[in-house]
N, C-alpha and C positions, 0 to 999 in steps of 0.2 A: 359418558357416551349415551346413557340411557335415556337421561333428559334428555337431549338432544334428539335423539330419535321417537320419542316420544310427540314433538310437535312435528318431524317429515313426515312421519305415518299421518295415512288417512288424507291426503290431500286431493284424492279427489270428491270427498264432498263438497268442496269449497265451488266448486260447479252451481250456478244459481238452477235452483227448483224451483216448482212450484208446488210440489208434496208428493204425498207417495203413488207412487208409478201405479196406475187399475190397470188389470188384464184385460185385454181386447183379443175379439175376435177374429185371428190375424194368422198369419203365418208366424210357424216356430223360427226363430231365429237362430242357428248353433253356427258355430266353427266347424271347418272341414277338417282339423285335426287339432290335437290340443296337449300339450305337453304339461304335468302338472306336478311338482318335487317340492319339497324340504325344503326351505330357504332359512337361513343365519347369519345373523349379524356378530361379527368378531368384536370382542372388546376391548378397542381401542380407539385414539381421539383421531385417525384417518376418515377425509370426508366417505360419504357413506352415500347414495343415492336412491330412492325408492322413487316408485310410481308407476306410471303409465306409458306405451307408447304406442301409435299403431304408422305405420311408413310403410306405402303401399299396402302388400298382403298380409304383412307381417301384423302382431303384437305380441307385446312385451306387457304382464305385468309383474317386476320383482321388488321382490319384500315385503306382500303387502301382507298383512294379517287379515284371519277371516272377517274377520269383522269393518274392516276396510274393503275387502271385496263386496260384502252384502251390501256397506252404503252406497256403492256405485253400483252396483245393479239394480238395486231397487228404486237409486233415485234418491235417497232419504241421507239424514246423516246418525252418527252414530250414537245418538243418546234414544232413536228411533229403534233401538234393535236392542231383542230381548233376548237373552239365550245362554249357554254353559259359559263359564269365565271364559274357558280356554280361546272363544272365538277372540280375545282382544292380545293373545300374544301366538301363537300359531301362525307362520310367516310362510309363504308360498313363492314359489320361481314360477311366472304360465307364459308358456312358448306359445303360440298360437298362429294360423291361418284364416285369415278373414274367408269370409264366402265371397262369390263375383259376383263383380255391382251392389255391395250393401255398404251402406255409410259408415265412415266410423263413429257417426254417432249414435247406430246403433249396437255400440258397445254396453251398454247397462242390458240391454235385452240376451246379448250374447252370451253377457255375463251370467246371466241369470238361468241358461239353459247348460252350461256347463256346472253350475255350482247342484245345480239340481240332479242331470245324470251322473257326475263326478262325485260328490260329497254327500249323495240324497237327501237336499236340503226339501224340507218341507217347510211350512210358515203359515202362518195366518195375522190377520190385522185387528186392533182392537185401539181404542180411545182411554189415554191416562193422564188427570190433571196432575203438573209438578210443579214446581218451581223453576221458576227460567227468568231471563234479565231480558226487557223488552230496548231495543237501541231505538230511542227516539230523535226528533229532530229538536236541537238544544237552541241557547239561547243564539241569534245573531250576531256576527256572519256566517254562514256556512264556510269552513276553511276547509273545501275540499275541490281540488281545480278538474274540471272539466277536461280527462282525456283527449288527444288529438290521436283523430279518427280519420284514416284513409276509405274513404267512401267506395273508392274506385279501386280497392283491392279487389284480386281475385281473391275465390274462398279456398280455404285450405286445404289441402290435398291429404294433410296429415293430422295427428292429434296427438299433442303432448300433455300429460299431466306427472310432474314430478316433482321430489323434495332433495337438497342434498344439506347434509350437516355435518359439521363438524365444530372442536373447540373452541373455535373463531364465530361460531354464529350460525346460520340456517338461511337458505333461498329455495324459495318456489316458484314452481314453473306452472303456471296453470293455462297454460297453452293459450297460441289466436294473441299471445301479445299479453296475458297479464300475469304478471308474477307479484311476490311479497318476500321480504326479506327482515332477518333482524340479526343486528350484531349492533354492537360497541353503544347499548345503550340505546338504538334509535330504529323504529319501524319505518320503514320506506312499503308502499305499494304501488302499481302501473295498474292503469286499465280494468279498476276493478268494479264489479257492480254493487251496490247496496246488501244487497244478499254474501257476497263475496266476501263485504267487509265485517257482516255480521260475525261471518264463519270466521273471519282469520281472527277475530276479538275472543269469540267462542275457545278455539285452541287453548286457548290461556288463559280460561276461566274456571270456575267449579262446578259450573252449572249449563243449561244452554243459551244461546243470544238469537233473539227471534227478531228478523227486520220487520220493525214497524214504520219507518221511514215513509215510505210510499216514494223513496225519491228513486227515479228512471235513469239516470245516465250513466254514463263510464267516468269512472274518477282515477286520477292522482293523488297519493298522501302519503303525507310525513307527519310522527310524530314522537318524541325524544320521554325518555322513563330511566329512574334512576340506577344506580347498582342497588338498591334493596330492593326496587319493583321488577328490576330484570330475575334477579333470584327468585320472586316469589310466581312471575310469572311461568317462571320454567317449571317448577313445582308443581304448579297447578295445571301444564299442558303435561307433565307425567303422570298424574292420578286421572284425567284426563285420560288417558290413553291405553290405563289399564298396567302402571308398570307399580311394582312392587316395591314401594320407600320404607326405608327405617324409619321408625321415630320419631328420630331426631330432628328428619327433614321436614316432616309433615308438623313437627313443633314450631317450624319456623313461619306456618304461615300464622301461628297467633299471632293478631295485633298489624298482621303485613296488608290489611286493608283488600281494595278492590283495585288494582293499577289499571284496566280497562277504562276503568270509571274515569281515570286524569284522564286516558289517551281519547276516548271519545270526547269529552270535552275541550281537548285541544285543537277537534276537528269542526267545533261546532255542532255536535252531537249530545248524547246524554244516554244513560240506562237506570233501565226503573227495576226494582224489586220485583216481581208478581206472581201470581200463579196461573196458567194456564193447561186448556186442553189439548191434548198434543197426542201426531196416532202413530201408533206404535206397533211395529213387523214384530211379531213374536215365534222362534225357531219352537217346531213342533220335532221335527225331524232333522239328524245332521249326526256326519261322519268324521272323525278327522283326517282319517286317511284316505286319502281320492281311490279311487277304484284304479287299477292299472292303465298305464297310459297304449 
């Protein structure tokens, strides 16, 4: 169950950015009220759902660990954040009341004013070169089909972002229409962007995947990995994500390669080795326990 939860968590970085959120001269953005608890996962192979919701006035975010909260309020993903282990297993339940008339998309800034009165998050930013896998545009054809895009949709009244997993596999919901799934062997994703696709490759890597692409549209894709590369990928979205493996497991990835490496290239894609400069939120200040609701 751990693996498996290992790649639900944190799905909503998979949100295309553009880097890390600057403070503006603006009005504070908070919730009218906000309920903030304990959250646990039971261990057992029953599907399990985390993430995001907001319907109407309402939001929901359950299961998420700190460290999944700060990548959606700030905007950033999680190899972006510096700070106690504890932030990457620390799971929270938050009841929330939106304010009247504010978007749900401004949920990262919401975010950010609760984590700050609630958990007295403090932070500051700074620039660290590392290691990271750049997804480039591979050799021709591009095998990735061009989403079919209702133009003349209304916009969405609501905002989903969530993950459900169980023994059978994993599906994400990344709201507005695009999700990612993988079971029996084979990634399927809807509606995804560039960015999107870097992040779901990311999950199941060792390191971070930076779109270098330059490519704009919405995509469809499928692509098929074996039972050794399924294994080795799951491995690698639980170290990944901060979860504690014996041994044994992390012996299995000698020699278990790079499976992103096939699945980008089976999309007309490629990832490069590199090193790069990358900026990084680093917790100055932070509580575990929220302050009472």
């Amino acid at each position: 169950m751990k693996l498996l939860l290992a790649v639900v968590t944190g799905t909503l970085t998979l949100l295309p950015v553009a880097g890390l959120a600057q403070d503006k001269a603006q009005d504070k953005f908070e919730f009218e009220v906000a309920s903030v608890k304990p959250f646990s996962v039971g261990q057992t192979d029953a599907p399990v759902t985390l993430g995001a919701r907001i319907d109407g006035a309402q939001a929901r975010l359950v299961g998420l660990t700190m460290r999944d909260l700060m990548a959606m309020a700030y905007r950033v993903k999680i190899y972006q954040l510096s700070g106690p282990e504890w932030i990457a297993s620390e799971r929270y339940d938050i009841n929330a009341k939106m304010p009247a008339g504010v978007s749900p998309e401004k949920l990262p800034e919401l975010a950010q004013s609760l984590l700050s009165d609630r958990f007295g998050l403090k932070v500051h930013h700074e620039k660290k070169e590392m290691p990271v896998y750049a997804l480039l545009m591979g050799k021709p054809p591009l095998r990735l089909k061009d989403s079919v895009i209702d133009k003349n949709a209304p916009p969405p009244t609501s905002f989903t972002s969530t993950g459900t997993g169980s023994a059978q596999g994993i599906a994400i919901n990344l709201g507005n229409g695009a999700s990612f799934s993988f079971a029996g062997g084979k990634f399927e994703a809807k509606k995804v962007t560039a960015p999107q696709i870097a992040a779901v490759l990311e999950r199941f890597s060792d390191r971070p995947v930076m779109d270098l692409t330059e490519l704009k549209g919405t995509y469809d894709f499928e692509f098929n990995v074996s039972p050794e590369e399924s294994q080795t990928l799951m491995i690698h979205a639980a170290v990944a994500a901060g979860v504690q493996l014996p041994p044994q497991a992390l012996r299995l990835l000698e020699g278990g390669g790079n499976p992103i490496e096939s699945g980008a290239e089976q999309l007309g894609l490629k990832i490069d080795s590199r090193r790069m400069p990358v900026e990084i939120i680093v917790i100055d200040q932070i509580q575990k326990t929220p302050t009472e609701n």
